[in-house]
PyMOL CGO cylinders between C-alpha atoms (Angstrom):
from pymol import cmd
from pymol.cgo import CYLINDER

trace = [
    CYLINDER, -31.97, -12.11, -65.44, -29.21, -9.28, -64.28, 0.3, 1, 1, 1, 1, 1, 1,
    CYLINDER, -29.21, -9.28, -64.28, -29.64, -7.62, -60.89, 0.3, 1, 1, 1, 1, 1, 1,
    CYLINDER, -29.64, -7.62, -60.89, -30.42, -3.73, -62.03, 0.3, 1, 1, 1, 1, 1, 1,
    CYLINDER, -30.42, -3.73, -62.03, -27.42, -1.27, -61.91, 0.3, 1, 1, 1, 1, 1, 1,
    CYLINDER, -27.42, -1.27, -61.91, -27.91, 1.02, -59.05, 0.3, 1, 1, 1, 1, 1, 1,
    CYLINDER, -27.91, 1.02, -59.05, -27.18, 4.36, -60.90, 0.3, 1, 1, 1, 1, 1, 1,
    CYLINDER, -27.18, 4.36, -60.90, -25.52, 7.09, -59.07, 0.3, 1, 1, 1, 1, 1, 1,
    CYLINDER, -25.52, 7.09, -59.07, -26.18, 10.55, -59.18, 0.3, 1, 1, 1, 1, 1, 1,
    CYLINDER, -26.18, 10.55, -59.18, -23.57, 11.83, -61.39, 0.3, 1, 1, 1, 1, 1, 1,
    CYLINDER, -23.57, 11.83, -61.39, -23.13, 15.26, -58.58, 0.3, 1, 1, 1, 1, 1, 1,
    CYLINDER, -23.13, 15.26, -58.58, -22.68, 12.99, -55.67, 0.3, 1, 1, 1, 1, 1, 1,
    CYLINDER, -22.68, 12.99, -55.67, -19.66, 11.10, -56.85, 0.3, 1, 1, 1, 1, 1, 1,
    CYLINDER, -19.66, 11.10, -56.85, -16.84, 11.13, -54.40, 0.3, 1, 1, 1, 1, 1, 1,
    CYLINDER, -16.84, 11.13, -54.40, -18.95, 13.05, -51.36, 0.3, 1, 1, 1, 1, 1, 1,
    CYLINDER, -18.95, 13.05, -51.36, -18.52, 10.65, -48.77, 0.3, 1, 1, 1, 1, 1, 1,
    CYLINDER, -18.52, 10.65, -48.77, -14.90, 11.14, -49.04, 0.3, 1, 1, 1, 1, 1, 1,
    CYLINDER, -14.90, 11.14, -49.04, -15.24, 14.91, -48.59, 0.3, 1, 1, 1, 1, 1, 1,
    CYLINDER, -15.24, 14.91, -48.59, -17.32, 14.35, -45.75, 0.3, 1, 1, 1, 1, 1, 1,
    CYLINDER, -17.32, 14.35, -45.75, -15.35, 12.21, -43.83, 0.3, 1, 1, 1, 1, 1, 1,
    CYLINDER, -15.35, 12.21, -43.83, -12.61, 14.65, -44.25, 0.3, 1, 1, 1, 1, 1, 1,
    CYLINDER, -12.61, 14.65, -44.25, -14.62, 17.10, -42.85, 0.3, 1, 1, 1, 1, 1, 1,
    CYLINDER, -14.62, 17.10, -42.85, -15.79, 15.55, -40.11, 0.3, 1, 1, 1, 1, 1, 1,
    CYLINDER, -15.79, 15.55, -40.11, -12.47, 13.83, -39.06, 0.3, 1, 1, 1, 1, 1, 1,
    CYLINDER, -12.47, 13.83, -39.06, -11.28, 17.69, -38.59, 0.3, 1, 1, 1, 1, 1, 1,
    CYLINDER, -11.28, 17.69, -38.59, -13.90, 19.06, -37.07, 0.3, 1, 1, 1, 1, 1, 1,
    CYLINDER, -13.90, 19.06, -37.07, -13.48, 16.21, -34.40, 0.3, 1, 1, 1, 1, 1, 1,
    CYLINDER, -13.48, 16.21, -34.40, -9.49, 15.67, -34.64, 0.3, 1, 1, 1, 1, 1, 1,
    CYLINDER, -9.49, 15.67, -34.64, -8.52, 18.82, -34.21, 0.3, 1, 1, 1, 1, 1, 1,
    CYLINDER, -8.52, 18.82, -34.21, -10.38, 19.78, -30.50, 0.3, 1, 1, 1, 1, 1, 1,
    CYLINDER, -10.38, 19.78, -30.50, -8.99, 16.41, -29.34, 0.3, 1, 1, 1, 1, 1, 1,
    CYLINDER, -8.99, 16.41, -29.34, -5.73, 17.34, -31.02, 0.3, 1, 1, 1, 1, 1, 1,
    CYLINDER, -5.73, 17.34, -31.02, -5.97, 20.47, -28.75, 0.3, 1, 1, 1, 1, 1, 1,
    CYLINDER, -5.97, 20.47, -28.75, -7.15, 19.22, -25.61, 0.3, 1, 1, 1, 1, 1, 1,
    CYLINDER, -7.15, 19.22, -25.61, -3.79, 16.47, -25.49, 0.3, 1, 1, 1, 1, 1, 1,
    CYLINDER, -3.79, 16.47, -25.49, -1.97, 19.43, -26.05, 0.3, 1, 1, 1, 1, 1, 1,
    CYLINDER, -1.97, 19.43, -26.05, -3.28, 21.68, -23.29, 0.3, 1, 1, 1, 1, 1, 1,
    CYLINDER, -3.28, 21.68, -23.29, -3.61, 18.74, -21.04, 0.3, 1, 1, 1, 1, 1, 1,
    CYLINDER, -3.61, 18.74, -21.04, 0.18, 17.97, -21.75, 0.3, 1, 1, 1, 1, 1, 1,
    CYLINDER, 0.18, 17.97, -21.75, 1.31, 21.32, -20.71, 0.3, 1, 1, 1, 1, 1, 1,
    CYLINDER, 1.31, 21.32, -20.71, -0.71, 22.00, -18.09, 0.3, 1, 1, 1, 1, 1, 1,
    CYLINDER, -0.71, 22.00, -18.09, 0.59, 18.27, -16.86, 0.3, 1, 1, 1, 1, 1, 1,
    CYLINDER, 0.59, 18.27, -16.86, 4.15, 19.55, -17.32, 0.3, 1, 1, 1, 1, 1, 1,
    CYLINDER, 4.15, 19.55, -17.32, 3.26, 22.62, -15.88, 0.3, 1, 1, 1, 1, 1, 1,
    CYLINDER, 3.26, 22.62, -15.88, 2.56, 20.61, -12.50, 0.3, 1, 1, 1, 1, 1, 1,
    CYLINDER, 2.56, 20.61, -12.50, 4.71, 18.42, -12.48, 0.3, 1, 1, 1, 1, 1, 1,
    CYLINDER, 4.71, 18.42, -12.48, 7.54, 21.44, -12.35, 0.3, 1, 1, 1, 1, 1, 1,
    CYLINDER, 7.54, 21.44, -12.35, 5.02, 23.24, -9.36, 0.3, 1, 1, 1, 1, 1, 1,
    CYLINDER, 5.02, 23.24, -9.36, 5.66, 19.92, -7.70, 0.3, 1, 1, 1, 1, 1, 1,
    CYLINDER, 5.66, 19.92, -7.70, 9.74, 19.93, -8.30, 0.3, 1, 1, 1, 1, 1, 1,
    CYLINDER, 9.74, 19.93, -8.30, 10.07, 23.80, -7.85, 0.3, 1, 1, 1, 1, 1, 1,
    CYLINDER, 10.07, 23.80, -7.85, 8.51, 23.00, -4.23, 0.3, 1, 1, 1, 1, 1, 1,
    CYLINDER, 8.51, 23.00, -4.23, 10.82, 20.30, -3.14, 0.3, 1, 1, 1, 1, 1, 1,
    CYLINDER, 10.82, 20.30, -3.14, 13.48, 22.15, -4.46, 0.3, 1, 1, 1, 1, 1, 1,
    CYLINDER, 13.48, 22.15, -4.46, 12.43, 25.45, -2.79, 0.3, 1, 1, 1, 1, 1, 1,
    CYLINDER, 12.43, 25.45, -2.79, 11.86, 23.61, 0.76, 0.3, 1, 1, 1, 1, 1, 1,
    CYLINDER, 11.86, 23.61, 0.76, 15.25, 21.70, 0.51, 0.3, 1, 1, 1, 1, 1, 1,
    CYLINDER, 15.25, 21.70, 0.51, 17.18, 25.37, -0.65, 0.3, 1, 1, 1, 1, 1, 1,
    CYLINDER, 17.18, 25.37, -0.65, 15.39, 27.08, 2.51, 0.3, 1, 1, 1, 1, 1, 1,
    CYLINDER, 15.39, 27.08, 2.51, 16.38, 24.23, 4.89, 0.3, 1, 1, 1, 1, 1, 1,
    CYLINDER, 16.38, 24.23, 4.89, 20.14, 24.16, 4.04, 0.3, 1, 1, 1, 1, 1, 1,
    CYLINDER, 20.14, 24.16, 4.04, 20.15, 28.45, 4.12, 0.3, 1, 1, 1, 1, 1, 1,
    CYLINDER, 20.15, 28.45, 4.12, 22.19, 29.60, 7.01, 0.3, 1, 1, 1, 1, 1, 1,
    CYLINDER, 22.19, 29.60, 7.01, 18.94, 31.76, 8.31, 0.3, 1, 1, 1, 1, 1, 1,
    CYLINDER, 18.94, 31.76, 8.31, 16.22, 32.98, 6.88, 0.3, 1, 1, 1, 1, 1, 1,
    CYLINDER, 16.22, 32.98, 6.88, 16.55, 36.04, 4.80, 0.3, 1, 1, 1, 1, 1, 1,
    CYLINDER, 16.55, 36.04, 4.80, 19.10, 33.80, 3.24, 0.3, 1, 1, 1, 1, 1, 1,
    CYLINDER, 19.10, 33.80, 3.24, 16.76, 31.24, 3.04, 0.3, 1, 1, 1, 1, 1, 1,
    CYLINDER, 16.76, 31.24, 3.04, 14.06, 33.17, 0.71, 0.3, 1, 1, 1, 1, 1, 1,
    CYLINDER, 14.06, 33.17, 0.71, 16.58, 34.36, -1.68, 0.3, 1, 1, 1, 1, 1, 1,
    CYLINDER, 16.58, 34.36, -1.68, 17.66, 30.29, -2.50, 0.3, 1, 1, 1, 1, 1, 1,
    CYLINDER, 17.66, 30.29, -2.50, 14.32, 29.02, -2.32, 0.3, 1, 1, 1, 1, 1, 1,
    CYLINDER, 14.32, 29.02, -2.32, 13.09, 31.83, -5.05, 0.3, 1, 1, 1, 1, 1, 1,
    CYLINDER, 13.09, 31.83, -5.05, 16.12, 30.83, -7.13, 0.3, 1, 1, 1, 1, 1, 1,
    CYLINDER, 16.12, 30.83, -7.13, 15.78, 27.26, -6.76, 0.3, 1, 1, 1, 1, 1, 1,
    CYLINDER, 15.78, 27.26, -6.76, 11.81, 27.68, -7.32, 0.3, 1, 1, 1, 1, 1, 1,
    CYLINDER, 11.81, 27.68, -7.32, 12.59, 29.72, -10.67, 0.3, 1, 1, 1, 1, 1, 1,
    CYLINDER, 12.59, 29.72, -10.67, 15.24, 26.80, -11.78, 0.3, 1, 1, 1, 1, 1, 1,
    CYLINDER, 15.24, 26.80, -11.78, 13.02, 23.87, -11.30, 0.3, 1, 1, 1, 1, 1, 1,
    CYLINDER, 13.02, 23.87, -11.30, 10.44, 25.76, -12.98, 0.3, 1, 1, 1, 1, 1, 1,
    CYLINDER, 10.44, 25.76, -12.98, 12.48, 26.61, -15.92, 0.3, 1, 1, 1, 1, 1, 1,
    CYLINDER, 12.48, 26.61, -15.92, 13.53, 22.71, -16.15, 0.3, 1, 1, 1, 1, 1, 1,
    CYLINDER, 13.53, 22.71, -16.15, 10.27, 21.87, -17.23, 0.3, 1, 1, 1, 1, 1, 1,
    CYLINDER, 10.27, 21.87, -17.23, 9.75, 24.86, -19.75, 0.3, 1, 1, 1, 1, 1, 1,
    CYLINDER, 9.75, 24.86, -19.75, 7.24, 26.97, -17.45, 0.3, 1, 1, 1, 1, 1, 1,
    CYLINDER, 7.24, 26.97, -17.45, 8.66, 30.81, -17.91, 0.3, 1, 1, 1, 1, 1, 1,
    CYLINDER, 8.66, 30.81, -17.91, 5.95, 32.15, -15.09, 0.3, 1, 1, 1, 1, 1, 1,
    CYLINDER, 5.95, 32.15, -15.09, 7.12, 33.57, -12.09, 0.3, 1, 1, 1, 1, 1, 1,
    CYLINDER, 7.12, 33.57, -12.09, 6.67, 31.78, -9.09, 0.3, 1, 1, 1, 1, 1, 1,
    CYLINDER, 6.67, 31.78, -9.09, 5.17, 32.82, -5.68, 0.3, 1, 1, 1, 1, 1, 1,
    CYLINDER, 5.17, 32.82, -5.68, 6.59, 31.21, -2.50, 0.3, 1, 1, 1, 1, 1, 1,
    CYLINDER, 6.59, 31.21, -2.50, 4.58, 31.46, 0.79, 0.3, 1, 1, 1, 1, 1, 1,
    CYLINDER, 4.58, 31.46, 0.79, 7.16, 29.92, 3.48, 0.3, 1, 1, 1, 1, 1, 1,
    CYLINDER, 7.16, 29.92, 3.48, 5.44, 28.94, 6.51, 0.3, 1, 1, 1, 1, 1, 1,
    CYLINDER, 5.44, 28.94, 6.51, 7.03, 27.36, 9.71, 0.3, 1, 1, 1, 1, 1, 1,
    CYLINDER, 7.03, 27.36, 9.71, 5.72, 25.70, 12.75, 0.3, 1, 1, 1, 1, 1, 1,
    CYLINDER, 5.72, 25.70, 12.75, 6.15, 25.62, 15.90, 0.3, 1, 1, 1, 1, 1, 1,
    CYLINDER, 6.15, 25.62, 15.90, 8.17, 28.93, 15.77, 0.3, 1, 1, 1, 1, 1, 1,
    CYLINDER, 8.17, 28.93, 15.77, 6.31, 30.95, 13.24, 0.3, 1, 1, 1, 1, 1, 1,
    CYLINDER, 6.31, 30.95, 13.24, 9.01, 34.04, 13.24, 0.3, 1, 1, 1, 1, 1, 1,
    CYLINDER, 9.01, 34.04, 13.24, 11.97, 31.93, 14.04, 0.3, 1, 1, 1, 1, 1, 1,
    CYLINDER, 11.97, 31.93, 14.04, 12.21, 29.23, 11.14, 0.3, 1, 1, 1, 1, 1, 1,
    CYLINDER, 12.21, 29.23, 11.14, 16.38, 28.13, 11.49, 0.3, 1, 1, 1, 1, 1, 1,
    CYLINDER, 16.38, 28.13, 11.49, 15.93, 26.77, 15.31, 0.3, 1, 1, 1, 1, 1, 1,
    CYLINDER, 15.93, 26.77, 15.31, 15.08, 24.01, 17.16, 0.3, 1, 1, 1, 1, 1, 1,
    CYLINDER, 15.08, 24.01, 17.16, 13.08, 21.53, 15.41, 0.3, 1, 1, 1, 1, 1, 1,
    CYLINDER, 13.08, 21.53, 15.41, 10.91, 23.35, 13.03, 0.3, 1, 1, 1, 1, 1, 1,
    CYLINDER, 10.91, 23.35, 13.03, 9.12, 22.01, 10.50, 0.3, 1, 1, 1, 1, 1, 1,
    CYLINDER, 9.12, 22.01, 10.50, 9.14, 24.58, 6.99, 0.3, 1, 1, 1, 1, 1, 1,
    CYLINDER, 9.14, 24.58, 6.99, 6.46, 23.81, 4.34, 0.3, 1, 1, 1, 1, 1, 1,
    CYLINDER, 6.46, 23.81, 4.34, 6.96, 26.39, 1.43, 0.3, 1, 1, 1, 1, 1, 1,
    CYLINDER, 6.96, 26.39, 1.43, 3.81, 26.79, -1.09, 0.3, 1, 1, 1, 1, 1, 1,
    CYLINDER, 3.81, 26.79, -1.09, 4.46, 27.39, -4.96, 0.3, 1, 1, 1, 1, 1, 1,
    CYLINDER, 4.46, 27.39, -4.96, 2.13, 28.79, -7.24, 0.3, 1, 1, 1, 1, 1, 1,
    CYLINDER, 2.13, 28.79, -7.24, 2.37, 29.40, -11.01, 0.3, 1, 1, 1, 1, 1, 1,
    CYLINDER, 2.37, 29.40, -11.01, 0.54, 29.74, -13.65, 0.3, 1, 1, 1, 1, 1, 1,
    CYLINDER, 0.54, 29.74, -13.65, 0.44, 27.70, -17.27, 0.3, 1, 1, 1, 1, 1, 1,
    CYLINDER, 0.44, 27.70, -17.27, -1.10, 29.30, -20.17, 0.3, 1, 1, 1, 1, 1, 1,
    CYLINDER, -1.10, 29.30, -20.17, -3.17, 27.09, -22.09, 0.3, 1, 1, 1, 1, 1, 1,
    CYLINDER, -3.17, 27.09, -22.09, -2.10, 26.70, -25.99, 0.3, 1, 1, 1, 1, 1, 1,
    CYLINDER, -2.10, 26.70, -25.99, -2.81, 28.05, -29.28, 0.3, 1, 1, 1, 1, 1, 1,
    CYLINDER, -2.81, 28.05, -29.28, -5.59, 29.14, -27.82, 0.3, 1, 1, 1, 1, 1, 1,
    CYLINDER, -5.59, 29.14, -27.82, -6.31, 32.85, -29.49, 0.3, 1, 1, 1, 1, 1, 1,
    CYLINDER, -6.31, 32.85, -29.49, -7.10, 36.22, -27.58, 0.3, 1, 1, 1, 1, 1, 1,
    CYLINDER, -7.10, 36.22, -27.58, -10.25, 36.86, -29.30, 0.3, 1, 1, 1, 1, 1, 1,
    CYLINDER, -10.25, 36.86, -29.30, -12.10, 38.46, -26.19, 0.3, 1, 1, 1, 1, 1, 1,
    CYLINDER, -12.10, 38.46, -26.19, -9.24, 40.81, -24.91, 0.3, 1, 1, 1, 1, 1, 1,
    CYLINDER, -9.24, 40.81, -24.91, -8.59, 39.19, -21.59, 0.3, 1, 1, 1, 1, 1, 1,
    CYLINDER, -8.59, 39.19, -21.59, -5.19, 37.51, -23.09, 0.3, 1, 1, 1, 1, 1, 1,
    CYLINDER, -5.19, 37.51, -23.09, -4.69, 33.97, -23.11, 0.3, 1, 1, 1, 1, 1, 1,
    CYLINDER, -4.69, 33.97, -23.11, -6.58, 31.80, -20.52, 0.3, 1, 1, 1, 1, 1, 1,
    CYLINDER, -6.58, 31.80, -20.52, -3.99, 30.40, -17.59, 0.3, 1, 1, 1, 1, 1, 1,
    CYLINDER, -3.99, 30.40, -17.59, -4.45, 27.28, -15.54, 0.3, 1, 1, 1, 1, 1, 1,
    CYLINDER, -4.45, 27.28, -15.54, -3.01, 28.27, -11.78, 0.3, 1, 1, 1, 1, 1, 1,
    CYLINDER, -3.01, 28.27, -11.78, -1.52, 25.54, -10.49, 0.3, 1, 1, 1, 1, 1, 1,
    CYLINDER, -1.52, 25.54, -10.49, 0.38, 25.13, -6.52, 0.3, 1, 1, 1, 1, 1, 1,
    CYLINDER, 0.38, 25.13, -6.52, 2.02, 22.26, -4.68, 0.3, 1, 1, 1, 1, 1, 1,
    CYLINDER, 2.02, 22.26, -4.68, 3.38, 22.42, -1.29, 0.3, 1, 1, 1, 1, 1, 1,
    CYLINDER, 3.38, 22.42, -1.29, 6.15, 20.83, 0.50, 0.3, 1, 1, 1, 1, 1, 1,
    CYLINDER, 6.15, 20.83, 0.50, 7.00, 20.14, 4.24, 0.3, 1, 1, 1, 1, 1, 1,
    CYLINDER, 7.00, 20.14, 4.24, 10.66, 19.38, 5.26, 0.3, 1, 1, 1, 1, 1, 1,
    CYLINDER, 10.66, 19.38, 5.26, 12.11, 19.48, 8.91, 0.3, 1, 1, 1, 1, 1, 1,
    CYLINDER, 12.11, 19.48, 8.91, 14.89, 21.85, 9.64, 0.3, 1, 1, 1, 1, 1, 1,
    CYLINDER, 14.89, 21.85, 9.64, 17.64, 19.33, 10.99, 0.3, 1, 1, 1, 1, 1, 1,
    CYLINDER, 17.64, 19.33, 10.99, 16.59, 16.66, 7.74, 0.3, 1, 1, 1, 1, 1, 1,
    CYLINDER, 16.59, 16.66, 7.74, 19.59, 17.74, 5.31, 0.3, 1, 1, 1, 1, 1, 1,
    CYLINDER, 19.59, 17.74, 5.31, 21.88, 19.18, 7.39, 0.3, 1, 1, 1, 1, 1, 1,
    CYLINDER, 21.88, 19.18, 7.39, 24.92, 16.74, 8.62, 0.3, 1, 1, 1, 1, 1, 1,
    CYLINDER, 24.92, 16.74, 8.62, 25.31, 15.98, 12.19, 0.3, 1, 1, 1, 1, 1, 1,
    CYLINDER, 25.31, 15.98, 12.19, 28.71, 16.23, 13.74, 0.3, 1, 1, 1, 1, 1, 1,
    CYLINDER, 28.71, 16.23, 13.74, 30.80, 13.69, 15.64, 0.3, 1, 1, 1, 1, 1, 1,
]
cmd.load_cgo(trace, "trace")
C-alpha cells in the first residue's frame, strides 16, 4: 500500500515564495529605515556634543568676549561639519558668577548648542518639509582651565 500523493493546486505553485518576499519587504524595509534615521540622528549628536566642547574651549582661549562669540560660532560650525550635519548652530553662552563680565576672575562659561538633524528619505508628502530631530548639548569650562600660567 502507497501513502496517497498530496496533489497541489496547480495555481498555488510557487506562492509561498512570493509571499515571503513580500512580507520580508514590507518588514525589512521600516527597520531598514529606522537604523538609518537612528544612525544620523546618533551622528547628529554626537557632533552637538563635539561642536560644544569645541565652542566652550574657543570662547575660553578668546582674548574677551566679543572675540569670544565669533570663535566659538566658528568652532561650533567646524565640529558640526566634521560629522556631516550642514544645520546652523545656535550658541547661548552663559557665565557665572559675573554674568556680563565672562574673561575675569574665575568664571565658569557653559555654552549651549542646538541643531537640528533631518530625518532621512523620509518624503514631504504633507507640506511641512522634512521632519527634524532638534538636538543640544552643553558644556561648562572654567576661564583660567586652558590658558598657561606664567613663571
Amino acid at each position: 500500500m502507497r501513502p496517497p500523493r498530496r496533489r497541489h493546486a496547480v495555481g498555488q505553485r510557487g506562492s509561498a515564495l512570493v509571499e515571503v518576499t513580500w512580507i520580508a519587504l514590507l518588514l525589512l524595509l521600516p527597520l531598514a529605515w529606522i537604523v538609518v534615521a537612528a544612525f544620523d540622528v546618533q551622528r547628529g549628536a554626537f557632533g552637538t556634543s563635539g561642536a560644544a566642547r569645541a565652542a566652550a574651549r574657543a570662547y575660553a582661549l578668546a582674548p574677551d568676549d566679543a572675540t569670544g562669540v565669533r570663535r566659538a560660532r566658528e568652532a561650533a560650525r567646524i565640529a558640526l561639519a566634521d560629522q556631516g550635519v550642514d544645520a546652523e548652530p545656535t550658541l547661548r553662552v552663559s557665565c557665572t558668577p559675573y554674568p556680563t563680565r565672562c574673561h575675569s576672575g574665575t568664571s565658569v562659561i557653559t555654552v549651549r548648542v542646538t541643531t537640528a538633524v533631518d530625518l532621512p528619505l523620509f518624503p514631504d508628502v504633507l507640506g511641512g518639509g522634512a521632519p527634524r530631530f532638534r538636538l543640544d548639548a552643553a558644556h561648562t569650562v572654567p576661564i583660567g582651565q586652558f590658558r598657561e600660567v606664567g613663571p
